[in-house]
C-alpha positions in Angstrom: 0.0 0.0 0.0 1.3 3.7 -0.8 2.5 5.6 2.2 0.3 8.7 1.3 -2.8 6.2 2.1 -1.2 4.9 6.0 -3.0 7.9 7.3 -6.4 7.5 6.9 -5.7 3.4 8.4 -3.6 5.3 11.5 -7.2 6.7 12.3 -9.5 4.3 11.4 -8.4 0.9 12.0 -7.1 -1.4 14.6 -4.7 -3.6 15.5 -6.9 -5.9 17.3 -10.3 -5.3 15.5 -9.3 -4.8 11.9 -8.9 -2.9 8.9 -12.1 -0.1 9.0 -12.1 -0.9 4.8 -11.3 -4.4 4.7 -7.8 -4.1 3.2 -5.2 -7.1 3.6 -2.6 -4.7 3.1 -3.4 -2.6 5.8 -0.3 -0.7 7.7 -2.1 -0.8 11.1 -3.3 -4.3 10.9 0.5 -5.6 9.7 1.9 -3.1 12.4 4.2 -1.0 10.0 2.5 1.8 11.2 0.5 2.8 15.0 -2.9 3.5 15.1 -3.4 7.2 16.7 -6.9 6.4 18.3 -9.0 3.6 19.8 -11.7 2.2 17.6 -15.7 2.1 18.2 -15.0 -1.8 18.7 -12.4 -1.0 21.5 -14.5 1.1 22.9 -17.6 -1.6 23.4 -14.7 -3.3 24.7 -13.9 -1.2 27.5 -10.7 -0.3 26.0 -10.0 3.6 26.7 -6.6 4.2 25.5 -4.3 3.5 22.6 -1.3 2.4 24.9 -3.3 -0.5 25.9 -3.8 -2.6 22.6 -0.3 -2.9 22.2 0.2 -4.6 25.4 -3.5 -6.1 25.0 -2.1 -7.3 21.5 0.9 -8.8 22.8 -0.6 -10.6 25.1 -3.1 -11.9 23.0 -0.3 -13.0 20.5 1.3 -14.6 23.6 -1.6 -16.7 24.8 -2.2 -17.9 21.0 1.3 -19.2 21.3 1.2 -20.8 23.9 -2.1 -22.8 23.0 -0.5 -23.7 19.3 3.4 -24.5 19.7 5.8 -25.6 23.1 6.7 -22.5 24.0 9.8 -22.6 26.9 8.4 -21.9 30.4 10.7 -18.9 30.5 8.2 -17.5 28.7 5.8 -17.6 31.1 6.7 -15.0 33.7 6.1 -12.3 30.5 2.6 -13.8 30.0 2.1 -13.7 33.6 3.7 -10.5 34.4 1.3 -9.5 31.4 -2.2 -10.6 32.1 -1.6 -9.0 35.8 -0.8 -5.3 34.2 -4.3 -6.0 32.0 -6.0 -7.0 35.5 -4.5 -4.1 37.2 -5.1 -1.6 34.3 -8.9 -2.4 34.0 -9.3 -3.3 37.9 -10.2 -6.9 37.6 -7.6 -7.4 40.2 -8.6 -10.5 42.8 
């Protein structure tokens, strides 16, 4: 995708919810590029700020790794250390 087109996907789109105009090219979806504002989907999901969906994303990409390959159990204390900043973040704490 041209560059001149990244900005209308940095303000639209999400990393976790999708490309706003279905594009499998998109720069925000492929992360070549940050998106500058939550979506309406992140919203419904009680997401409230962009600095979350990168450590919601991560996390995410972590737990789908775990489930599908061996992953080392040094890995875990990330995941861990992870999910509790989420629980903190959004006060599900126990």
């Amino acid at each position: 995708m041209d560059k001149a087109k990244w900005g209308v996907h940095e303000t639209h789109c999400c990393v976790l919810h999708g490309c706003k105009y279905g594009d499998d090219d998109c720069p925000v979806v492929n992360k070549l590029t940050k998106q500058k504002y939550i979506c309406e989907q992140c919203e419904e999901d009680g997401i409230s700020e962009v600095e979350d969906i990168d450590m919601i994303f991560d996390a995410v990409k972590t737990l789908q790794n775990h489930t599908q390959y061996y992953v080392p159990t040094s890995d875990l204390p990330a995941l861990n250390m992870a999910v509790d900043a989420l629980k903190h973040r959004y006060g599900l704490v126990d």
